[in-house]
Structure formats: structure tokens, C-alpha cells
C-alpha positions in Angstrom: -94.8 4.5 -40.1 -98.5 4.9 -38.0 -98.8 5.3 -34.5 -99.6 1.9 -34.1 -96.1 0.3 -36.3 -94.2 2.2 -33.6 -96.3 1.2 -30.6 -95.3 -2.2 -31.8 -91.8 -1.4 -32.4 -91.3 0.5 -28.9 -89.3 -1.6 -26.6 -89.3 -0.4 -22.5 -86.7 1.6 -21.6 -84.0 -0.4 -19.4 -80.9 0.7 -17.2 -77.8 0.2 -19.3 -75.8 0.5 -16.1 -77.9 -2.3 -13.7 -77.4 -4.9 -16.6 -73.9 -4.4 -17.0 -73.2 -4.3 -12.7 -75.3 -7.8 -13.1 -72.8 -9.4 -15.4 -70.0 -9.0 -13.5 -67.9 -11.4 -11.7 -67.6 -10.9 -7.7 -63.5 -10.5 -8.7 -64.5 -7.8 -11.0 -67.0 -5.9 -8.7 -64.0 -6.0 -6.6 -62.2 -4.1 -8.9 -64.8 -1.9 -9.6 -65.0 -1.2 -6.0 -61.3 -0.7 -5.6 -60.8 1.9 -8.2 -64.0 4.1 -7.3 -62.6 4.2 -3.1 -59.1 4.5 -3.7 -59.5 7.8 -5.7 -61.1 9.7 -2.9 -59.7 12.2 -0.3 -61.2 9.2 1.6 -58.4 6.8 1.1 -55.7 10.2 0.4 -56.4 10.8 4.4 -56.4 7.1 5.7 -52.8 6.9 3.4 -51.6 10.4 4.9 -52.1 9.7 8.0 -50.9 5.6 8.4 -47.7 7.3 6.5 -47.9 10.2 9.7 -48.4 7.6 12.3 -45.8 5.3 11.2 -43.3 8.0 11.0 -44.0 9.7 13.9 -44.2 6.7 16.1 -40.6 5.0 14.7 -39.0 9.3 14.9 -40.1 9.9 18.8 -40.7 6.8 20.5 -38.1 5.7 22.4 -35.1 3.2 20.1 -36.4 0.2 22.6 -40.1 0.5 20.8 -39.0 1.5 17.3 -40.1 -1.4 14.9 -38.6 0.0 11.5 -35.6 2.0 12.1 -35.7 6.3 11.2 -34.2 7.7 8.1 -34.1 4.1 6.4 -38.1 2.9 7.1 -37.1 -0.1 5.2 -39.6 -1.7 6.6 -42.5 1.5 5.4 -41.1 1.3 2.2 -41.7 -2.3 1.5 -45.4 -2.1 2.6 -45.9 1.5 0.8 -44.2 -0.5 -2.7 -46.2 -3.7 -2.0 -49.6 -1.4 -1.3 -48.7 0.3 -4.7 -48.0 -2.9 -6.7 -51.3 -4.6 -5.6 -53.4 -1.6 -6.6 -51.9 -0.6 -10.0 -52.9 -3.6 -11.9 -56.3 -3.6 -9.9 -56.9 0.5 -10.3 -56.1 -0.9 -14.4 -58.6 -3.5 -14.4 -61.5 -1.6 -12.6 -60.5 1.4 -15.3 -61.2 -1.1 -17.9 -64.1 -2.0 -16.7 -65.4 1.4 -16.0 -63.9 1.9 -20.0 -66.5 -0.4 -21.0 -69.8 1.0 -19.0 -68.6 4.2 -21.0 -68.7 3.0 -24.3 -72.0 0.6 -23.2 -73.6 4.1 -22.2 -72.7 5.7 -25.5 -73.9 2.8 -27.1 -77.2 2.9 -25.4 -77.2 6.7 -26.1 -77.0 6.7 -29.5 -79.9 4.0 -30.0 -81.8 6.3 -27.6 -81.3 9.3 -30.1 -82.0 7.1 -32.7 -85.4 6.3 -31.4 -85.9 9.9 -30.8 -85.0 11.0 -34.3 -87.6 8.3 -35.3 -90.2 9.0 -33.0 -89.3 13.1 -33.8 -90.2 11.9 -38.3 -93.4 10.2 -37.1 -94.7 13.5 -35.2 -93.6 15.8 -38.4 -95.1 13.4 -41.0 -98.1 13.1 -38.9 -98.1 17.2 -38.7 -97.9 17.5 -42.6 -100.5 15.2 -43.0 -102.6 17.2 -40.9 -101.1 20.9 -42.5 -102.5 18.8 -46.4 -106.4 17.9 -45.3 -106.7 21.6 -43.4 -105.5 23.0 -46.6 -107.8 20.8 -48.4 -110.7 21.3 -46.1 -110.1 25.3 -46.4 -109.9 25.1 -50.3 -113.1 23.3 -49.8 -114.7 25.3 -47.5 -113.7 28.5 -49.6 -115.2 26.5 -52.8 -118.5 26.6 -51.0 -118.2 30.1 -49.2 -117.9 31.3 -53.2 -120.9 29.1 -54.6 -123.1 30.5 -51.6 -122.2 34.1 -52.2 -122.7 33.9 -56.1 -126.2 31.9 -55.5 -127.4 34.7 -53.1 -126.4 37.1 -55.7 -123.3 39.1 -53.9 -119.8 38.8 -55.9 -116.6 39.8 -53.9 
């Protein structure tokens, strides 16, 4: 292939990433959004300390301001189980998703090396085409460094 076959053939490098984020449905994004926050020490600390705050407050404030009874926090538990069922199958979907921008960017990855590997044949066949006309312009030039020496009359 010349230079000018693979200028032809060269298509502009795009972001694998931005097209995928641009197909995406708003309920997906959402998704996406929700698994990459809730697995920070972000969202650990907001959890850890609601979970403090709750406790504390229903343990030492006096029983006429206590909203979810201590030792049962019925009422904690429900909200901690229904926090925890809303998440899973969104922390699932947004892992999915994620799933795909993996396999998308290995995708992309491999027709990258491809192009390289191409792009690395075209250098090396142009080098060896080089490496033949030196050798053949050095066989030539030796041709005539031994014509000149033998028609001025010195042999080596």
C-alpha cells in the first residue's frame, strides 16, 4: 500500500467514550450517574453519618421527641432496606452500562492497534524498498569506482 492508499484509507481519530455518553437515554445517564457517586467515600460519609444522626437523635433525645423508637428503629430499618432496594437494581444497570463502554473501548482499541500494525508494514516495506535501490545504487557506484580505477591504470 503507498502513502497516498493509506492517506485515503485514514479515518480521524474519534472519542469512543463521547459517542457512546451521546447515545444514552436521560434514564440511563441517571444510572450511570448513580453507580459512579454511590461508590465514593462521598456517599460512605453522607450514609455513616444520616445512620449516626438518626441513631443518636432517637438514643438521647428525650422519649417525647423520639420518632422511631431505640433498639427496634423500625422505622431506620425500612428506609435503610428501601434505600438498598432502589439502588441495587440501579447500581446493576449503570454496571451494565459501564460493561458496555468497556468492551466499546476494547473494541476501539483493537482497530486502533490494527491501524498501527498497518501503518507500522507500510513504514518497513517502505524502509526495504529504500535498503534495495541503496544497495543497488552502491553496487553501481562500486561498478564505476572499478571501471575508473582500471581505465586510469591502478588495480586493487
Amino acid at each position: 500500500m503507498s502513502l497516498a492508499d493509506w492517506r485515503k484509507r485514514h479515518k480521524a481519530l474519534h472519542s469512543i467514550n463521547q459517542e457512546l455518553k451521546d447515545k444514552l437515554t436521560p434514564l440511563q445517564k441517571l444510572a450511570v450517574w448513580i453507580t459512579a457517586h454511590v461508590g465514593t467515600m462521598g456517599f460512605f460519609l453522607l450514609i455513616l453519618g444520616w445512620t449516626v444522626l438518626w441513631l443518636g437523635w432517637n438514643l438521647m433525645a428525650p422519649k417525647a421527641w423520639q420518632f422511631d423508637p431505640p433498639m427496634a428503629f423500625v422505622f431506620w430499618l425500612f428506609i435503610s432496606n428501601m434505600i438498598q432496594i432502589l439502588l441495587m437494581p440501579l447500581i446493576m444497570v449503570g454496571q451494565n452500562i459501564q460493561g458496555g463502554y468497556a468492551e466499546a473501548r476494547a473494541e476501539h482499541d483493537l482497530e486502533v492497534n490494527i491501524k498501527a500494525e498497518q501503518e507500522i508494514e507500510l513504514v518497513l516495506n517502505h524502509l526495504e524498498y529504500q535498503n534495495q535501490i541503496l544497495i543497488q545504487m552502491l553496487g553501481k557506484l562500486d561498478a564505476k569506482t572499478t571501471r575508473a580505477l582500471k581505465a586510469s591504470g591502478g588495480e586493487s
